[in-house]
C-alpha positions in Angstrom: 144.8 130.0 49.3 143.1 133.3 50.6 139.9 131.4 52.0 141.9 128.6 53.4 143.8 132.1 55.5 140.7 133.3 56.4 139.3 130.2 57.5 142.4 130.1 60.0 142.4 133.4 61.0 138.3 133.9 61.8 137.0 131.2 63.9 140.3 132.2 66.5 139.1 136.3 66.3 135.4 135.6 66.6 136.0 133.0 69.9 138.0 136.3 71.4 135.7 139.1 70.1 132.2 137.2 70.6 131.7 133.5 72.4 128.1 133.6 70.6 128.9 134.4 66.8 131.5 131.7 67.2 128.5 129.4 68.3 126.8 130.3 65.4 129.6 130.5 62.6 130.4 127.1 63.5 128.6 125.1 60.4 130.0 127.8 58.3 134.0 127.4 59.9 133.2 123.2 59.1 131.6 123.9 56.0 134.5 126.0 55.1 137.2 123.2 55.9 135.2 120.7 54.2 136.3 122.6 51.3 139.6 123.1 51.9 139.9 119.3 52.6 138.1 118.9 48.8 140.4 121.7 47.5 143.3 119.7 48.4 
């Protein structure tokens, strides 16, 4: 329940603190919600 949080919570702080992390944690944010998706 924690990681599905943080996977909420992350990818909208990145996009406001740094346009080009966000670029590059984007496999891990759908990587992330793949699992939440296999969690469920």
């Amino acid at each position: 329940m924690l990681a599905a949080a943080d996977i909420m919570t992350m990818p909208t702080m990145v996009r406001i603190n740094e346009p080009k992390t966000s670029g590059k944690a984007a496999p891990l944010i759908i990587m992330r919600a793949n699992d939440m998706v296999l969690v469920k």
